[in-house]
Backbone as JSON, one array per atom type, in Angstrom:
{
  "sequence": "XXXXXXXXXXXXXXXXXXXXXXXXXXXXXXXXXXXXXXXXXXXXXXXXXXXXXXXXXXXXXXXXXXXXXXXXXXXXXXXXXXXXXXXXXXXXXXXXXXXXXXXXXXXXXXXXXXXXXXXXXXXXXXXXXXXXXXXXXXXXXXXX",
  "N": [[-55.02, 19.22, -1.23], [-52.14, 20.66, -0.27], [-48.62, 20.38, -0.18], [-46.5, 18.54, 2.24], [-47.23, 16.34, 5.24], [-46.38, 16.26, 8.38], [-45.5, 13.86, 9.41], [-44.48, 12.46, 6.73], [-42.43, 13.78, 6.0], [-40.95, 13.64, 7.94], [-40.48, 10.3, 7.39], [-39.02, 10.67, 5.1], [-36.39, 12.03, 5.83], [-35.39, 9.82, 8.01], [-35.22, 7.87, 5.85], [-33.12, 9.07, 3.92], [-31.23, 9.84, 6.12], [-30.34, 7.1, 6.73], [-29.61, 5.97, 4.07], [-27.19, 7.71, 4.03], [-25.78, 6.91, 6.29], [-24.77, 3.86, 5.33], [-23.53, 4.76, 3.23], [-21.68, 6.02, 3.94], [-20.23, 4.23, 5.68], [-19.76, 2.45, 3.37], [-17.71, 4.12, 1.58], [-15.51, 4.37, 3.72], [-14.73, 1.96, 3.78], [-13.93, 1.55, 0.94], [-12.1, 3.36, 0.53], [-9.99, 2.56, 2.44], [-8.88, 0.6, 0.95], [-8.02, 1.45, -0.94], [-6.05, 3.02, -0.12], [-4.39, 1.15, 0.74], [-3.93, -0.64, -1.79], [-2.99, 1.77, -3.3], [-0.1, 2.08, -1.48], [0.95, 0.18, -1.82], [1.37, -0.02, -4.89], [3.25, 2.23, -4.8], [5.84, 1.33, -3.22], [6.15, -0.67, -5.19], [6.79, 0.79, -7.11], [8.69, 2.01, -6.15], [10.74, 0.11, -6.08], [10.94, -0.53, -8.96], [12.22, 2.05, -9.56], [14.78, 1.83, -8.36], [16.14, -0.07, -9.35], [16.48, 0.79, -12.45], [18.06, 2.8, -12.03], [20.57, 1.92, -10.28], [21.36, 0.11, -12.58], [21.68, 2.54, -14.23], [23.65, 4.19, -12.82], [25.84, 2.24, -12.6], [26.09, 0.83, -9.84], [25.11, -0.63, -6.81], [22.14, -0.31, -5.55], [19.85, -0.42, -2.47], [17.25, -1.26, -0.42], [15.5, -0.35, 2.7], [13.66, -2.27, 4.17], [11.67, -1.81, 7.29], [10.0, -3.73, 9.7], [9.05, -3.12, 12.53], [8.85, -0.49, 12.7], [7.25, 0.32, 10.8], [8.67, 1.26, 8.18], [10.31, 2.19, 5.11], [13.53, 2.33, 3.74], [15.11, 4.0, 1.64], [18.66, 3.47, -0.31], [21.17, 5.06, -2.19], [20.34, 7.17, -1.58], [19.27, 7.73, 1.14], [16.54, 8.44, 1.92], [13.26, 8.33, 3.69], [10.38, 6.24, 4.04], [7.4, 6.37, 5.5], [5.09, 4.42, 6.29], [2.53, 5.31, 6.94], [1.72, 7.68, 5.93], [0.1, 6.75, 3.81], [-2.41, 6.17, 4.99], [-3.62, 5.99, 8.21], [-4.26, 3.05, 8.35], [-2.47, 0.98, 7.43], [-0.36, -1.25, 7.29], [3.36, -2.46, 7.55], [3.61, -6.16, 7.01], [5.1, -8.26, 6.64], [8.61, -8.48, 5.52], [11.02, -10.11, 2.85], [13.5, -10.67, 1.6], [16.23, -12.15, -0.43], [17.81, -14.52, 1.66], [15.85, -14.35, 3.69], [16.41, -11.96, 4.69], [15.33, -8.3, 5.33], [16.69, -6.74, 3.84], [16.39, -5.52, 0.04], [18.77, -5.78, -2.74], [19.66, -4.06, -5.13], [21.12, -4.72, -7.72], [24.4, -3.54, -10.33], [23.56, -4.48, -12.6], [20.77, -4.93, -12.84], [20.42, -7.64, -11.65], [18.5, -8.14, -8.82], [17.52, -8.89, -5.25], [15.99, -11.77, -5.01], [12.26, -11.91, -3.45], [9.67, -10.72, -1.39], [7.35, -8.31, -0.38], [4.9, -7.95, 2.23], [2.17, -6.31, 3.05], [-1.1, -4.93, 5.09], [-4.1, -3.84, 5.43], [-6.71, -2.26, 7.87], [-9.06, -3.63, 7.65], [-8.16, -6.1, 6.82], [-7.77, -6.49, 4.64], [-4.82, -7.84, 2.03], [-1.86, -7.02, 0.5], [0.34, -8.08, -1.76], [3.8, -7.32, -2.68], [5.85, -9.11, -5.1], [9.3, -9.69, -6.18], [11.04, -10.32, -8.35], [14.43, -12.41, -9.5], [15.35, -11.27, -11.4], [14.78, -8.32, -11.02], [11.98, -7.61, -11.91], [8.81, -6.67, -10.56], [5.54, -7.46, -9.05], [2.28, -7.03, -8.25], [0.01, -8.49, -5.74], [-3.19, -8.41, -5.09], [-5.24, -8.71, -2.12], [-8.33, -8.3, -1.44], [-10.92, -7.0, 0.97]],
  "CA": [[-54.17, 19.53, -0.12], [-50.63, 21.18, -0.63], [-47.61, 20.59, 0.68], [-46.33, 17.18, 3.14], [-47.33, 15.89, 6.43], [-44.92, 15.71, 9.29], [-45.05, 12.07, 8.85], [-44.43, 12.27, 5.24], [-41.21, 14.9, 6.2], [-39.8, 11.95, 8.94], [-40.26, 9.1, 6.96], [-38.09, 11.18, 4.13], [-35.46, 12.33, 6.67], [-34.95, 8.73, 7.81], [-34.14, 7.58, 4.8], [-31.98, 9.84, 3.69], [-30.41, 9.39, 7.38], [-29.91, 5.27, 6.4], [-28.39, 6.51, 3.21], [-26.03, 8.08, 4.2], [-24.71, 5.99, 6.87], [-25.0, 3.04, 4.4], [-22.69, 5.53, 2.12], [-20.08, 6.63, 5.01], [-19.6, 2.92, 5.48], [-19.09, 1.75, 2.18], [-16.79, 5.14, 1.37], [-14.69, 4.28, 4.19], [-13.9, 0.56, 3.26], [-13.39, 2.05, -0.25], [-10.89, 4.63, 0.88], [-9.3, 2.19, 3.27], [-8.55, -0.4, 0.31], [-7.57, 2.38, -2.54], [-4.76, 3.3, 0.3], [-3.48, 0.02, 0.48], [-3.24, -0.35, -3.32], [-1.68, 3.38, -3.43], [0.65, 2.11, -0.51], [1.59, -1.7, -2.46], [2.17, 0.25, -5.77], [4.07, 2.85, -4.95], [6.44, 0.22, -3.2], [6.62, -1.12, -6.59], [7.25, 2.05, -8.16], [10.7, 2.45, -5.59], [11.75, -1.36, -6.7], [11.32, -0.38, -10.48], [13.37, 3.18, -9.84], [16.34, 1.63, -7.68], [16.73, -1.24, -10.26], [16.71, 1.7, -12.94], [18.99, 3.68, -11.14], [21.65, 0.73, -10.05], [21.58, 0.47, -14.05], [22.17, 3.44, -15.15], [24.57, 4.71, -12.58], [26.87, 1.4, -12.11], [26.44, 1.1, -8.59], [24.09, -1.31, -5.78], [21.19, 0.38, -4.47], [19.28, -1.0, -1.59], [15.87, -0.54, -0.09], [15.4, -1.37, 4.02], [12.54, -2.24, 5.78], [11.51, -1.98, 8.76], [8.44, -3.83, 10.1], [8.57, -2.14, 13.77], [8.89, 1.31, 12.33], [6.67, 0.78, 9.28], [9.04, 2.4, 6.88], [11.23, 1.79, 4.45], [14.72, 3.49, 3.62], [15.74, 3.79, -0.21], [19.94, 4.39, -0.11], [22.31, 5.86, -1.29], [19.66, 9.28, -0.99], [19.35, 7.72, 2.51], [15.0, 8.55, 1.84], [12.86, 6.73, 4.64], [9.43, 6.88, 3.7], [6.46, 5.7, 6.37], [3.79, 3.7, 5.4], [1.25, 5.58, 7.8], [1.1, 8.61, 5.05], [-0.62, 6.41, 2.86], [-3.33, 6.01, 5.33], [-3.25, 5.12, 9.52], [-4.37, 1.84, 8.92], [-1.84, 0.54, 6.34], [0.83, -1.56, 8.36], [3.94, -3.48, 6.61], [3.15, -7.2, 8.25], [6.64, -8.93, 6.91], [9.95, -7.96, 4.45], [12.03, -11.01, 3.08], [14.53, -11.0, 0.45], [17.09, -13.62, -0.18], [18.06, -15.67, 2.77], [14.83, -14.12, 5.11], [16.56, -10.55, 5.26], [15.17, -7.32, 5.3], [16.76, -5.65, 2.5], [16.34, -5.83, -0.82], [19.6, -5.02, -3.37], [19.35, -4.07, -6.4], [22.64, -4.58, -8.56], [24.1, -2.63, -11.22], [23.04, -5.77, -14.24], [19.47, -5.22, -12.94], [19.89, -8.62, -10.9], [17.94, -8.26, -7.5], [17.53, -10.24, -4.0], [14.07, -11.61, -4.7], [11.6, -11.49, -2.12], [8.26, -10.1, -1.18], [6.62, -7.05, 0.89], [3.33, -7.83, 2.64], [1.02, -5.05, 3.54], [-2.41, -5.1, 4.98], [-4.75, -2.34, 6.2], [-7.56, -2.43, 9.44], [-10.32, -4.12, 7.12], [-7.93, -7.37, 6.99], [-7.22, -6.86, 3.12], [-3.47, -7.53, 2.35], [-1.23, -6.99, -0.7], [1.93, -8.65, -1.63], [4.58, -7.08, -4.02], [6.73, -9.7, -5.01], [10.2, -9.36, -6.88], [11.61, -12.05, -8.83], [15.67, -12.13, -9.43], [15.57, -10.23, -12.74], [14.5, -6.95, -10.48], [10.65, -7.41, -12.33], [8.03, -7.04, -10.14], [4.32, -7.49, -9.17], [1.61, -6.53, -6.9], [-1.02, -9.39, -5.49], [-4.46, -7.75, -3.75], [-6.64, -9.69, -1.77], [-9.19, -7.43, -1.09], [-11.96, -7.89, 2.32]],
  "C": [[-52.76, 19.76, -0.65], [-49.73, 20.83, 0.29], [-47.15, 18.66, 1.53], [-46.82, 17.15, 4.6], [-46.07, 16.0, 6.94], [-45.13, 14.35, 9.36], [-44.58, 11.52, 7.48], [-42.73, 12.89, 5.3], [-40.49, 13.95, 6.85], [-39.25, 11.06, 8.35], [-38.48, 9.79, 5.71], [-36.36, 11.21, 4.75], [-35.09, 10.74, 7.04], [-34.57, 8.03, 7.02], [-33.07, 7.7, 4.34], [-31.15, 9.69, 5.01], [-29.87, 7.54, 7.2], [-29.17, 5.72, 5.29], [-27.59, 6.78, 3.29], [-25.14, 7.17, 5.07], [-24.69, 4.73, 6.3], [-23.38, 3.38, 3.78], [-21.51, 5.52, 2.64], [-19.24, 5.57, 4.9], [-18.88, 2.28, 4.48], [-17.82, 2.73, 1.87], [-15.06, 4.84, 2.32], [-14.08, 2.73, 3.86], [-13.29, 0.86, 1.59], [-11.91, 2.76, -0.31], [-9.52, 3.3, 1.52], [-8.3, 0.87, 2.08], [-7.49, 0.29, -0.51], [-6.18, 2.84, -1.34], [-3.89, 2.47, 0.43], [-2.83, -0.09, -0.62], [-2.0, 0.55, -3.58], [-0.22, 2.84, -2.44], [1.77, 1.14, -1.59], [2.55, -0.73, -3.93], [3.04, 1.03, -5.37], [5.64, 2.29, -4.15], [6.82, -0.58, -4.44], [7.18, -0.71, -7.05], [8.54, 1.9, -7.41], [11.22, 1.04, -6.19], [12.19, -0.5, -8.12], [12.58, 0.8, -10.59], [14.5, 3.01, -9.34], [16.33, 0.87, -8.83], [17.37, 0.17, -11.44], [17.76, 2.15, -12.77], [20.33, 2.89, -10.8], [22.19, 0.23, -11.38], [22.66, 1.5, -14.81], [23.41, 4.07, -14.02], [25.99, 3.87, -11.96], [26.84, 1.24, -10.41], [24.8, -0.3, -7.88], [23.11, 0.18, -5.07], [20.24, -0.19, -3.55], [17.93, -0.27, -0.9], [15.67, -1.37, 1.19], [14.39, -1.43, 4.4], [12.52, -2.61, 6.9], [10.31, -2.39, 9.5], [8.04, -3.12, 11.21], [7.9, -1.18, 13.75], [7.47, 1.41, 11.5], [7.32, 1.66, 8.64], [9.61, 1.78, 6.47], [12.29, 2.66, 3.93], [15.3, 2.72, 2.0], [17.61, 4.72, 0.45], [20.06, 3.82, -1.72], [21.53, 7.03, -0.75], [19.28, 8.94, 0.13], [17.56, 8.09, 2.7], [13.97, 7.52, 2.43], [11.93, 7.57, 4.29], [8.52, 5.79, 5.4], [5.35, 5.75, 5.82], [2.77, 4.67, 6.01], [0.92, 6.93, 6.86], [0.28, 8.17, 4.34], [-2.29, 6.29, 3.85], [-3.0, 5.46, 7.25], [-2.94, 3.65, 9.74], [-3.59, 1.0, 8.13], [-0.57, 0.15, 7.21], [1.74, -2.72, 7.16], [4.05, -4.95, 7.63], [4.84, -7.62, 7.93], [7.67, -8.21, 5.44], [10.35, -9.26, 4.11], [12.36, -11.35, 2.0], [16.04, -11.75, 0.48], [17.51, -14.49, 0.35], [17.05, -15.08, 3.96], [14.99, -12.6, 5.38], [15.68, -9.67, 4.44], [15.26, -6.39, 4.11], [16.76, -6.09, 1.39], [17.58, -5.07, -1.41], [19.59, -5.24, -4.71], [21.01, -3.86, -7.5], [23.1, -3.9, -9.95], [23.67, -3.4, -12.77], [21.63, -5.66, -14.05], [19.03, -6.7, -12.01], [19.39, -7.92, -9.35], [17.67, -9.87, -6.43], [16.61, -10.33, -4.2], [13.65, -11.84, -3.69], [10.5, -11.15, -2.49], [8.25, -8.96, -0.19], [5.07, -7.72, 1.21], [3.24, -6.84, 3.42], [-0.25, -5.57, 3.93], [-2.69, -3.42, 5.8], [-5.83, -2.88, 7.52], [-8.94, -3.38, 8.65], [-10.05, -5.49, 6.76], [-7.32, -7.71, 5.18], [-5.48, -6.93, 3.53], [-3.1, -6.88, 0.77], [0.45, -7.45, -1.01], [2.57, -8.0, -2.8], [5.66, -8.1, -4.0], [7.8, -8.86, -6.1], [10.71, -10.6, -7.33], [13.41, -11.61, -9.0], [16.13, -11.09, -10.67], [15.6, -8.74, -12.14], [12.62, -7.06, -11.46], [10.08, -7.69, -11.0], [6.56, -7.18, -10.3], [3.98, -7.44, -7.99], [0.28, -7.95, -6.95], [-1.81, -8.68, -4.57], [-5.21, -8.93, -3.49], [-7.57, -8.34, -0.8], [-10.65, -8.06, 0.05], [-12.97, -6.89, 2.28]]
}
């Protein structure tokens, strides 16, 4: 006999139908994490280039957040970025550098207000970038 049954053709198709939504699922918690990350570092990346920058051109540079908004504003170039490019579900939960505030400043010796950023996304992961007073930082994932 040649060829498959239509019961042989179903069973196949169902599978491949569980597969995939199996796949979608996992893809989207994948995606939803890798934007967090992308979100946390590149938050890092603006600490490391204001400190840089407050360095090399003698001067304070500051970085604001805003938990309401979700954004954050790099001055003097006055550059507000929003977290929600990195992904919808990527929200900044709190800001708090040196006495509880908001902004972080980065001085021209490289000293900074330390502090932290927390982030999380819709799947409950977070990520913390801290800053210590030197202007070094780091990124903490807790991944869900």
């Amino acid at each position: 006999m040649n060829g498959f049954s239509l019961a042989e053709l179903l069973i196949v198709i169902a599978i491949i139908g569980i597969l995939a939504t199996v796949t979608v699922f996992a893809w989207q918690r994948f995606m939803s994490n890798t934007n967090l990350r992308t979100a946390a570092r590149d938050i890092a990346s603006e600490f490391s280039l204001a400190k840089e920058n407050a360095m090399k051109e003698s001067r304070n540079y500051t970085i604001t957040f805003n938990v309401n908004a979700n954004t954050f504003t790099m001055a003097p170039t006055g550059t507000t970025k929003n977290l929600t490019v990195y992904g919808t579900d990527i929200r900044l939960v709190s800001a708090s550098f040196g006495f509880g505030g908001t902004v972080i400043t980065f001085q021209p010796r490289g000293i900074a207000s330390a502090g932290n950023v927390q982030l999380t996304n819709g799947r409950g992961s977070t990520a913390s970038v801290v800053v210590n007073i030197t202007g070094k930082n780091h990124v903490d994932f807790t991944m869900q």
